[in-house]
C-alpha positions in Angstrom: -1.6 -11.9 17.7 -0.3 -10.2 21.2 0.9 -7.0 20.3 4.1 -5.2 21.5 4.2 -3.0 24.4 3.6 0.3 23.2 6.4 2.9 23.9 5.6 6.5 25.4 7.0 8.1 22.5 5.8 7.9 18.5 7.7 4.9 16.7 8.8 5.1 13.3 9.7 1.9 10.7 13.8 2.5 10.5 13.4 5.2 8.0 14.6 5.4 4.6 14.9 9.5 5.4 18.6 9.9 5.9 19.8 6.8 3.4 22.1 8.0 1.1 22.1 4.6 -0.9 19.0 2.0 -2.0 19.3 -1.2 0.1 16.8 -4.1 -0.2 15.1 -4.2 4.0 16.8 -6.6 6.1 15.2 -8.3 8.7 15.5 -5.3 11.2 13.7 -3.1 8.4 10.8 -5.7 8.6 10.6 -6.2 11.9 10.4 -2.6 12.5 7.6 -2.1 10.1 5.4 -4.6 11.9 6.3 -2.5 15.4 5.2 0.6 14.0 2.0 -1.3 12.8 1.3 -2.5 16.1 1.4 0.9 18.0 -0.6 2.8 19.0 1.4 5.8 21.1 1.0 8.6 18.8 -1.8 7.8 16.8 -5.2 9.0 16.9 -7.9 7.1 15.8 -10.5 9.0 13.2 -12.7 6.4 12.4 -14.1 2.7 13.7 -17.0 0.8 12.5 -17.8 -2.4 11.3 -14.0 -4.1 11.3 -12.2 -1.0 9.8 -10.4 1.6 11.9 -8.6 4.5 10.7 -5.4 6.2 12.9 -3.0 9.3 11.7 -0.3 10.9 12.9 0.9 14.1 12.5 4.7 14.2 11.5 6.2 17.2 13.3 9.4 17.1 11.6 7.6 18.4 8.7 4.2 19.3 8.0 4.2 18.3 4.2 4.5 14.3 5.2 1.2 12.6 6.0 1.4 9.8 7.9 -1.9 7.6 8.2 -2.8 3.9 9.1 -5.5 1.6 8.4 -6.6 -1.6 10.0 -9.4 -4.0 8.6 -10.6 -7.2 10.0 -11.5 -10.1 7.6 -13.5 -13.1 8.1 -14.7 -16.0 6.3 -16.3 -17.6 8.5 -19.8 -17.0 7.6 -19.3 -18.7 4.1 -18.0 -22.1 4.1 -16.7 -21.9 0.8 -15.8 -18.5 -0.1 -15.3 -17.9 -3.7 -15.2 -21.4 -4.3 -12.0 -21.8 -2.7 -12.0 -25.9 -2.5 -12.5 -26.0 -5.8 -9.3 -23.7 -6.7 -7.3 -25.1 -3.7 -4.8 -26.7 -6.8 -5.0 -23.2 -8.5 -4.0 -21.2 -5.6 -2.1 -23.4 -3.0 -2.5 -22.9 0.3 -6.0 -21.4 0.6 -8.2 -18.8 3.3 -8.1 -15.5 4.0 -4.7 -14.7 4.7 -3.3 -16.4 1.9 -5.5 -15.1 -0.8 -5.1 -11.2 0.7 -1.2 -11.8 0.7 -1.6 -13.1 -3.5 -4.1 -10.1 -4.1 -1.8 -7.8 -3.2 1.0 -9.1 -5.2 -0.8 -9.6 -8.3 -0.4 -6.3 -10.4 -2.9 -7.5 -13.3 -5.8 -8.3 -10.6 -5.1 -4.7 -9.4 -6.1 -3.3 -13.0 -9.4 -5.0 -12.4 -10.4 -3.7 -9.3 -8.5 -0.6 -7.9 -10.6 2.1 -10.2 -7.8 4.7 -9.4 -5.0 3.3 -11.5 -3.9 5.1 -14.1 -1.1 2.9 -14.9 1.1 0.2 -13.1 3.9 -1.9 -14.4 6.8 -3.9 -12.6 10.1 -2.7 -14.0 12.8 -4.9 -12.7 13.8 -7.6 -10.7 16.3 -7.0 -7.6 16.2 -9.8 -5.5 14.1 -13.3 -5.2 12.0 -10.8 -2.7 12.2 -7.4 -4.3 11.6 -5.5 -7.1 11.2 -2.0 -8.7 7.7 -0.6 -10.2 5.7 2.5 -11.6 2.8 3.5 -10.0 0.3 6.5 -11.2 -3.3 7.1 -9.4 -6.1 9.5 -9.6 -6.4 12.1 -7.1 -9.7 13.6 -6.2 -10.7 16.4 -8.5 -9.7 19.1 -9.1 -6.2 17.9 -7.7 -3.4 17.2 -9.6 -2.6 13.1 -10.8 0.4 11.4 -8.7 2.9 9.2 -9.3 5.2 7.2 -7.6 8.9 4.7 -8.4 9.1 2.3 -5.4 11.6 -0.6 -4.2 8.7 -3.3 -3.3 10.3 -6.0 -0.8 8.2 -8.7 0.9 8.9 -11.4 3.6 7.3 -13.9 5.4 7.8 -13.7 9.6 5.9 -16.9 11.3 2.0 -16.2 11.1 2.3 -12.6 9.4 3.3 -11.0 6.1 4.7 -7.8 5.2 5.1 -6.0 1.7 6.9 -2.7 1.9 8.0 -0.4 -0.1 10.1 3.5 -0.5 10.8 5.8 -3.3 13.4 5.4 -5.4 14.9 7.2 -8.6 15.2 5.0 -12.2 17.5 6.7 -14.7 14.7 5.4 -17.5 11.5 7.0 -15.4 12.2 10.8 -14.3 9.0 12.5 -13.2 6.7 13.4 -15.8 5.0 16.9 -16.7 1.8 15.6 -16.7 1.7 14.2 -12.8 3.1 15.2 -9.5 6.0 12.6 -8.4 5.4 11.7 -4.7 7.5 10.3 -3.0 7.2 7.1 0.1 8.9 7.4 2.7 7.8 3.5 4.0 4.4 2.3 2.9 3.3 -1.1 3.2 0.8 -3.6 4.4 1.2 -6.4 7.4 -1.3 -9.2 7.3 -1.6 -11.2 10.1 -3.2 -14.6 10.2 -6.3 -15.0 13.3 -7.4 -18.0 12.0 -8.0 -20.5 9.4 -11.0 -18.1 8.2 -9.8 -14.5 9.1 -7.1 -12.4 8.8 -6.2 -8.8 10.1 -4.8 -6.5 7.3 -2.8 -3.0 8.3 -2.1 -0.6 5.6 0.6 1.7 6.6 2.1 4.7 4.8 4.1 7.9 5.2 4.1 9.7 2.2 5.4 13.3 1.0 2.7 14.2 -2.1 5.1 16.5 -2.9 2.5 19.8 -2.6 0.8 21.5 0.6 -3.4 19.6 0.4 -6.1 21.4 1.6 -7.9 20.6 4.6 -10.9 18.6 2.9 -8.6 16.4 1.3 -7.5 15.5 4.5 -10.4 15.4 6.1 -12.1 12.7 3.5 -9.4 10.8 3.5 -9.5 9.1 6.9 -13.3 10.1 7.5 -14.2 8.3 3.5 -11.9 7.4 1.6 -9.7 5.3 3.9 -12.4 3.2 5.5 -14.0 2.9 2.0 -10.8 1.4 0.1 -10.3 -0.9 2.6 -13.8 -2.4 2.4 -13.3 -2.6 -1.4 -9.9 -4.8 -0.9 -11.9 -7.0 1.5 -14.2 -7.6 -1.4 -11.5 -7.6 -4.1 -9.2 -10.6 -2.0 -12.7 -12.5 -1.4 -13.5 -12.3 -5.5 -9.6 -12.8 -6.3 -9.3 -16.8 -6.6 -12.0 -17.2 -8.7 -10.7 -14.7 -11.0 -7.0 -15.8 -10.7 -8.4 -19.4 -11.8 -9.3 -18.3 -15.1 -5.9 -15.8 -15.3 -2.6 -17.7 -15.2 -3.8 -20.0 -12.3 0.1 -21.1 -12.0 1.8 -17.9 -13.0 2.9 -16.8 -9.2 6.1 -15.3 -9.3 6.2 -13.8 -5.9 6.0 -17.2 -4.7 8.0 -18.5 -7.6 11.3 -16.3 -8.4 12.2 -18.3 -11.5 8.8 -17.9 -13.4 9.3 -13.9 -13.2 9.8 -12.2 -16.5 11.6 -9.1 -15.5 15.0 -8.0 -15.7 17.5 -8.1 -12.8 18.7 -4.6 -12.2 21.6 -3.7 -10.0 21.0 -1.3 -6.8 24.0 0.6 -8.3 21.5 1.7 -10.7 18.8 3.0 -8.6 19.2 6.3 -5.8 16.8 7.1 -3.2 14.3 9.8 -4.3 14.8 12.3 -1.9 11.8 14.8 -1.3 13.2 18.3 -1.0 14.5 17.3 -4.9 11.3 17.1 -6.3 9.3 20.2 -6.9 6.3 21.3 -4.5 2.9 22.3 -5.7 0.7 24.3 -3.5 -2.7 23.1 -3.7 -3.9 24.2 0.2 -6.4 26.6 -1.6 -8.2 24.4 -3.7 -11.9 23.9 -3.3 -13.4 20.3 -3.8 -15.0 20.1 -7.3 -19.2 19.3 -7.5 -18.5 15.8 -8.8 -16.3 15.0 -5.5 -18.7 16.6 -3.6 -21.1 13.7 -5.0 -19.0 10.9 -4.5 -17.5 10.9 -8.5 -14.8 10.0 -10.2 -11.8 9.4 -7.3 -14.8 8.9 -4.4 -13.7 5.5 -4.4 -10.3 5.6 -3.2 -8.1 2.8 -3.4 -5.9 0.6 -1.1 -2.7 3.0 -2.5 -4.5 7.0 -2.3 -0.9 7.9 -0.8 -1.6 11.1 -2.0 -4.6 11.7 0.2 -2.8 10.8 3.2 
C-alpha cells in the first residue's frame, strides 16, 4: 500500500491526552491511527532484519511516555497450504494471511495459549457492535514490577487494511490493584494491511505511560530484543491459529458477529478516561537487570502487548 507523504514534523494519532470524556474513535480517530503508522518523520529506526523493523520516538512533552513502533512482514507464499487453511476455509471464512492475523488478534482465549506474558486477560463489557472494555495484566522483565492495564478496544475495517485500537480507561468495578503497577495507553493498536492473497504487513503501535521512570536496559532490550522477538512469535502464533481455532469454537466469532457476544453492554457514562498524573509513579530508573533476564528467562520472551517496556 502507497503510503502518505510524510510531514516535516512528528505526527500523533488524535490523542486521547486532553479528553475529558470516553468516546468510542470515529472515523477521523482511525484514519489518523493508520497516518501515524505510516510515518516515518520523527522516528528512528533501532532495528531491521529479516521482515521486522523496529522505530521509537521520543515524546518531548514528557519523558515518562514511551512511544515505540513495530512493523513485520508476513508471507505465505512459500507454503501452499499453510496450517491447513483449505481445509478450515468453512471454519474460518475468508482465509490467508491477513484475515487469520486480524482473528488472532481478536481472539482473547488463543492469546492465553501463546502470549507467555499474560497474567490475566478478560473482556468486561460490550460498548458498541465495534468496541468493548477489557483487563489486561503482563509480566515485566525481572526484577521489575507486574503491569496492568483497563482499555476501550475499538476495531474497523478501512478498504484493504484493519485497525484495532485501544486507550486507557477507568471501570468503577476494576481500580488498580496493590499488587501491579496500572499503566496507562495513551493510543496503542495494530494496522494490518493486506499485500496480497499470501502476505500481509502488520504494524504495532503504542504510546504508553508505565506509570514509573525505567532504566536504560529496559529500554534498550526492548526495541534491540524484545520488540523484534514478539513480533516473530505473533507471525508464528497467526500461522498456527486456524488450526487451533478449528478445534476451539470454530463458529464462536463475535468480533465478526456482534450478536453471538456474551458480554454485557455498558454505558460510556460509566467509564472516565484514566488520566496518568492520577495514577501513582514508581521510580524504578535504578534497577539492575536480574541474572535470569540476563539469560534470556522468564519475561525474555516478550509479547505482542510489553507496553511497559516501551
Amino acid at each position: 500500500m502507497e503510503k502518505s507523504a510524510a510531514s516535516t514534523e512528528p505526527q500523533g494519532p488524535r490523542p486521547v491526552l486532553g479528553r475529558d470524556s470516553v468516546q468510542v474513535p470515529d472515523d477521523q480517530d482511525f484514519r489518523s491511527f493508520r497516518s501515524e503508522c505510516e510515518a516515518e518523520a520523527g522516528w528512528n529506526l533501532t532495528y531491521s532484519k529479516a521482515g521486522v523493523s523496529v522505530w521509537v520516538q521520543a515524546v518531548e512533552m514528557d519523558r515518562t511516555l514511551h512511544k515505540i513502533k513495530r512493523e513485520a512482514f508476513g508471507s505465505w507464499a512459500n507454503d501452499p497450504d499453510p496450517g491447513g487453511l483449505r481445509e478450515i476455509e468453512q471454519c474460518l471464512g475468508t482465509v490467508g494471511p491477513f484475515s487469520v492475523c486480524t482473528q488472532r488478534l481478536h481472539d482473547i482465549e488463543y492469546r492465553k495459549k501463546w502470549d507467555s506474558n499474560v497474567i490475566e486477560t478478560f473482556d468486561i463489557a460490550r460498548l458498541t457492535v465495534n468496541a468493548d472494555v477489557g483487563y489486561y495484566s503482563w509480566r515485566c522483565p525481572k526484577p521489575l514490577k507486574n503491569r496492568d492495564v483497563i482499555t476501550l478496544r475499538s476495531w474497523l475495517p478501512m478498504g484493504t487494511d484493519y485497525i484495532i485500537m485501544n486507550y486507557s480507561v477507568k471501570h468503577p468495578k476494576y481500580p488498580p490493584r496493590k499488587d501491579l503497577v496500572r499503566a496507562v495507553s495513551i493510543q496503542t493498536g495494530y494496522l494490518i494491511q493486506s499485500t496480497g492473497p499470501k502476505s500481509c504487513v502488520i504494524t504495532y503501535l503504542a504510546q504508553v505511560d508505565p506509570k514509573g521512570s525505567l532504566p536504560k536496559w529496559v529500554v534498550n532490550k526492548s526495541s534491540q530484543f524484545l520488540a523484534p522477538k514478539a513480533m516473530k512469535k505473533m507471525y508464528k502464533a497467526c500461522v498456527k491459529y486456524p488450526e487451533w481455532k478449528q478445534k476451539h469454537q470454530p463458529h464462536f466469532k463475535p468480533w465478526l458477529h456482534p450478536e453471538q457476544s456474551p458480554l454485557p453492554s455498558l454505558a460510556l457514562s460509566e467509564l472516565s478516561v484514566q488520566h496518568a498524573d492520577s495514577l501513582e509513579n514508581i521510580d524504578e530508573s535504578s534497577v539492575a537487570e536480574s541474572r535470569e533476564e540476563r539469560l534470556g528467562g522468564a519475561g525474555g520472551e516478550g509479547s505482542d502487548d510489553d507496553t511497559s517496556l516501551t
